[in-house]
C-alpha positions in Angstrom: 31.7 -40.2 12.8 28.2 -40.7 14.0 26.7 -40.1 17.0 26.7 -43.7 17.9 30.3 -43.8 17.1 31.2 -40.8 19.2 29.2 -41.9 22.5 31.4 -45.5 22.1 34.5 -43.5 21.5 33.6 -41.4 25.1 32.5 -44.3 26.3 35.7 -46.4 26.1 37.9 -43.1 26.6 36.4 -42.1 30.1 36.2 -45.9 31.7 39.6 -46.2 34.1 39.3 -50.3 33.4 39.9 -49.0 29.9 43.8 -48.1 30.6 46.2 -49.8 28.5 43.5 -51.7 26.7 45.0 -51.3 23.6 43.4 -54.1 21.5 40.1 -52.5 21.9 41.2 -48.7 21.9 40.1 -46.5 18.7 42.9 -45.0 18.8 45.3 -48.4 18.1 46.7 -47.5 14.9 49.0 -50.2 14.6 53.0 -51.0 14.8 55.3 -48.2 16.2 58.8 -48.3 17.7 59.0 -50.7 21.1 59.2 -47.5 23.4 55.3 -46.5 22.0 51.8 -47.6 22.0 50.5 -49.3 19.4 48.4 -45.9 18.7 52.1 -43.8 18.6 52.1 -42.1 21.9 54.0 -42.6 25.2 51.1 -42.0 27.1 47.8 -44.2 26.8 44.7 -42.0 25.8 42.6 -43.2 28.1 44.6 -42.3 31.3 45.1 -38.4 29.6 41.5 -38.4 29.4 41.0 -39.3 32.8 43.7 -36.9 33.6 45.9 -39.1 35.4 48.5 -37.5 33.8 
């Protein structure tokens, strides 16, 4: 990853509008089961980063 990559990932991650966006995430990783995220978890990144949680 470089350093350009890693300030967008921050970017994105820290940014509250950001919640649930899960087109745009880096962390989307495609299908999963209905009661997941498209990125596998329960929980969306971006709110445990803002520790919401």
């Amino acid at each position: 990853m470089t350093a350009e990559e890693r300030n967008k990932y921050i970017e994105f991650m820290y940014d509250y509008k950001n919640e649930y966006n899960c087109e745009n995430c880096p962390e989307n990783r495609g299908d999963f089961p209905h009661d997941r995220l498209p990125c596998g978890q329960q929980n969306c990144w971006v709110t445990c980063h803002c520790k919401e949680m």
